[in-house]
C-alpha positions as a Python dict, from the first residue, in 0.01 Angstrom:
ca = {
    (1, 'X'): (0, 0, 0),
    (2, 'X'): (138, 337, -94),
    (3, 'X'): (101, 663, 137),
    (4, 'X'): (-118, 814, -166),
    (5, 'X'): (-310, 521, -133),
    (6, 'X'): (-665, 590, -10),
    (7, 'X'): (-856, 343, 213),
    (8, 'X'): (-1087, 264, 510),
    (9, 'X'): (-1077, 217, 820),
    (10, 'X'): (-1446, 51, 987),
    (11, 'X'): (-1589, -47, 1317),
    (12, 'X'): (-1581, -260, 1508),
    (13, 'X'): (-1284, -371, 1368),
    (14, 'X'): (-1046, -21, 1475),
    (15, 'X'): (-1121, -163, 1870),
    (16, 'X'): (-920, -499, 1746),
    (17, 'X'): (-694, -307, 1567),
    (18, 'X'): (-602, -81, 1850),
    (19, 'X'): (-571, -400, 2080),
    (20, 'X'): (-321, -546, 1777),
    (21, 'X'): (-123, -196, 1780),
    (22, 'X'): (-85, -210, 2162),
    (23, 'X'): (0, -593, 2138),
    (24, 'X'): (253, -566, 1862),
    (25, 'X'): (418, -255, 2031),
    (26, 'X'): (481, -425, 2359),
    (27, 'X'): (562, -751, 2255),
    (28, 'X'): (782, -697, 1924),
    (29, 'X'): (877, -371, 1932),
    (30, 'X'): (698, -85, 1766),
    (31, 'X'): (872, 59, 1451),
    (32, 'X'): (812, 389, 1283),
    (33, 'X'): (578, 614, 1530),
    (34, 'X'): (739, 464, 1883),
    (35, 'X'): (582, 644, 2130),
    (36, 'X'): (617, 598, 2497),
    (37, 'X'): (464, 795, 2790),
    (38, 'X'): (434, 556, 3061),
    (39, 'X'): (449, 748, 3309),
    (40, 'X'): (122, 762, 3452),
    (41, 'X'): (-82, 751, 3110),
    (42, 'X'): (19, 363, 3014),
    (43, 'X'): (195, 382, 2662),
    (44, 'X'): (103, 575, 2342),
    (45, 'X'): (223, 389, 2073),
    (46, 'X'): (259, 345, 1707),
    (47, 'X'): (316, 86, 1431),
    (48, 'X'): (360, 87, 1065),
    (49, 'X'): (75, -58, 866),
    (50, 'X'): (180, -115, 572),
    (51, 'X'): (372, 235, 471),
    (52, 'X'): (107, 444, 700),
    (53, 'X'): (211, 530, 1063),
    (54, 'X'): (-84, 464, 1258),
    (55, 'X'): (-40, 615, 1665),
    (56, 'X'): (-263, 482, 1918),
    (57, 'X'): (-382, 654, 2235),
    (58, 'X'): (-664, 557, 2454),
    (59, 'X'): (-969, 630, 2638),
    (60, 'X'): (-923, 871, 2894),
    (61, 'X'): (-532, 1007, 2730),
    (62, 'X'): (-752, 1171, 2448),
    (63, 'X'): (-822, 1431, 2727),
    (64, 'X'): (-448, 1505, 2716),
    (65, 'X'): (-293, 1699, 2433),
    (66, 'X'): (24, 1633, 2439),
    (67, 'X'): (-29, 1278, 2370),
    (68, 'X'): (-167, 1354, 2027),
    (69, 'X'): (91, 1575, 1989),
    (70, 'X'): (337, 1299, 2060),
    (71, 'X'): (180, 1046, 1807),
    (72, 'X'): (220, 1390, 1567),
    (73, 'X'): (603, 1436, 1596),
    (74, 'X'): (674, 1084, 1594),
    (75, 'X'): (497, 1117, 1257),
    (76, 'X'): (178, 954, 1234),
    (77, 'X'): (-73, 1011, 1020),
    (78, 'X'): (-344, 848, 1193),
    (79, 'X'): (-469, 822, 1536),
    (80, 'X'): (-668, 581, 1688),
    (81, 'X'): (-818, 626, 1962),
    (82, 'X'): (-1080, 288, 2143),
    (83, 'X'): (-1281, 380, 2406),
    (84, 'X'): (-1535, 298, 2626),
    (85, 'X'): (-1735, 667, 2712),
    (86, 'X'): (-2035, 639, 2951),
    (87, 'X'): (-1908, 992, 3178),
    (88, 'X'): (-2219, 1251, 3113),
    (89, 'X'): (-1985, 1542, 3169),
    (90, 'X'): (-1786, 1401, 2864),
    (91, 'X'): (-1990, 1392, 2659),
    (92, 'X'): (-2020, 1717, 2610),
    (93, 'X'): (-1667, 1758, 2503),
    (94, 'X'): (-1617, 1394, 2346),
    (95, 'X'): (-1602, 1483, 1940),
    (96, 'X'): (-1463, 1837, 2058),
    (97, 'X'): (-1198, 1669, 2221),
    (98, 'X'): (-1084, 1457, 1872),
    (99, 'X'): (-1170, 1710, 1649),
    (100, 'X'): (-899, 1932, 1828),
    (101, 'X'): (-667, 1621, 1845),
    (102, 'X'): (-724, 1601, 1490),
    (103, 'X'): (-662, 2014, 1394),
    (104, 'X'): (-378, 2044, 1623),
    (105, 'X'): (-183, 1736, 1512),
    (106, 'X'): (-251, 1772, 1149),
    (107, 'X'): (-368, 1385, 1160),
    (108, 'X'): (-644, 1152, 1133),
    (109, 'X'): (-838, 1079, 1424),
    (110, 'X'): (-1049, 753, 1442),
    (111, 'X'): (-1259, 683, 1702),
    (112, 'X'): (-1448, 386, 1792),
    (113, 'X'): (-1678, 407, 2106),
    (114, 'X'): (-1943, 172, 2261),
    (115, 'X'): (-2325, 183, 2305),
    (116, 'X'): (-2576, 31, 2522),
    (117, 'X'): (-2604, 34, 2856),
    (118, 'X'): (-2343, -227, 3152),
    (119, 'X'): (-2337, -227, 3559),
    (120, 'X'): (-2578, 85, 3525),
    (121, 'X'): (-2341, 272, 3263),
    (122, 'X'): (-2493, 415, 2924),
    (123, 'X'): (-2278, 427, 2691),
    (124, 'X'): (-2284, 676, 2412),
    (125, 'X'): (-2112, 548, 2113),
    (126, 'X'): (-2105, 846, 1859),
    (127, 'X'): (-1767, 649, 1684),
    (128, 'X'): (-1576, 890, 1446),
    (129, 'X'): (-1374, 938, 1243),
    (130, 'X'): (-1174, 1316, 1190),
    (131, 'X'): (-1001, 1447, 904),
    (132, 'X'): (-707, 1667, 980),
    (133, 'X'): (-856, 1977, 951),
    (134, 'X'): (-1133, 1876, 1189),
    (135, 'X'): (-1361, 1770, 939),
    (136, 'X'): (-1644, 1493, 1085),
    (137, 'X'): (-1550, 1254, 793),
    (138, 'X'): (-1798, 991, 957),
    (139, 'X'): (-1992, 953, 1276),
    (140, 'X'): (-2207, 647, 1427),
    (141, 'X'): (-2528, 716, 1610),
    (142, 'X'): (-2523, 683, 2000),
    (143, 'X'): (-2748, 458, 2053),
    (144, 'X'): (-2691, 156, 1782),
    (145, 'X'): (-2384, -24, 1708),
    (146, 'X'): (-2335, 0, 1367),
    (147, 'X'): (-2036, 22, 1133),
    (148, 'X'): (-1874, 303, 991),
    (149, 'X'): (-1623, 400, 746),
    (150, 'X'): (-1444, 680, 518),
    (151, 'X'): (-1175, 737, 276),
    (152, 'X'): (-836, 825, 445),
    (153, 'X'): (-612, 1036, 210),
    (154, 'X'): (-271, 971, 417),
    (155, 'X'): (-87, 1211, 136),
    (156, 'X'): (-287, 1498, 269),
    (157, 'X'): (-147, 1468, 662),
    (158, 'X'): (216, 1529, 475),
    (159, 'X'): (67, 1810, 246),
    (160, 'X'): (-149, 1961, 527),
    (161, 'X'): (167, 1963, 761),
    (162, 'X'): (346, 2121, 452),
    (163, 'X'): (43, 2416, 420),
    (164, 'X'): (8, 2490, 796),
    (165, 'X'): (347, 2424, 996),
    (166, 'X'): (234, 2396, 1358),
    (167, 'X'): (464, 2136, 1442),
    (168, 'X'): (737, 2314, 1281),
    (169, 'X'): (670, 2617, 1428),
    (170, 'X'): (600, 2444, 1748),
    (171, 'X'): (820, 2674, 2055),
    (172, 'X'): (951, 2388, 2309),
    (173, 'X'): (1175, 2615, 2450),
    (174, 'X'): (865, 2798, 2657),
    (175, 'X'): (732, 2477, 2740),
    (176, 'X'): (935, 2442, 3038),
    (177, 'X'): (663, 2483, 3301),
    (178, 'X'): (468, 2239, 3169),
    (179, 'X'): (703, 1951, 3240),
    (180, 'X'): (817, 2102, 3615),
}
């Protein structure tokens, strides 16, 4: 498969995929978008599939930036990101949350989320999937499991990133009181 390549990505099948990322990464060594924060967030990670670096965070670490921002510089052009949202005062922010991910990393965000309701938990699916500008490219309903899909242009990450430099123009130096 070639990075101009266009394809799909679908759920269910992303939450198995993000198992196989995590999986591969800790037991043969992630190549390509290594990633590791495990200090107190588990590991971000990233694998190449195929010639697309595909980043993984999870669940609650979408609420943290610089995790995204970490899959970003280790340069992946998609992010997925399983989860299982039933938190009310999420909700609110849930496809804010990966639509920023998404604008601010100048990658692909996909998102796969349950539904129904567990031990007194509703769960409100709403899966997605993000183009790099933000764009909703697909979104499942919140109440039905259901499958979704779109056409991921990985040749348009490297051409947005090109356009619009934030990671280039990133400033680390001021970031110092972030990390004391």
């Amino acid at each position: 498969m070639s990075a101009q390549t266009a394809f799909s990505y679908a759920f269910p099948t992303l939450q198995q995929l993000a198992e196989d990322v995590l999986k591969h990464a800790r037991n043969k060594g992630a190549t390509a978008c290594d990633v590791d924060v495990s200090e107190g967030f588990g590991q971000t990670v990233g694998v190449r599939c195929g010639e697309v670096d595909l980043g993984t965070i999870i669940c609650y670490e979408r609420h943290f930036p610089e995790l995204g921002r970490l899959v970003a510089l280790a340069g992946g052009a998609v992010m997925a990101v399983p989860v299982a949202c039933a938190s009310a005062p999420t909700r609110e922010v849930f496809q804010i949350e990966l639509r920023a991910q998404a604008i601010f990393n100048e990658l692909f965000v996909v998102c796969a989320n349950r539904v129904g309701t567990e031990s007194g938990k509703t769960y409100y699916g709403t899966s997605g999937i993000y183009g790099p500008d933000g764009t909703v490219l697909a979104q499942a309903s919140d109440d039905q499991p259901e499958v979704i899909t779109a056409e991921v242009d990985v040749a348009s990450v490297s051409h947005r990133r090109h356009v619009l430099p934030f990671l280039r123009d990133r400033r680390p130096d001021l970031y110092g009181r972030l990390t004391d």
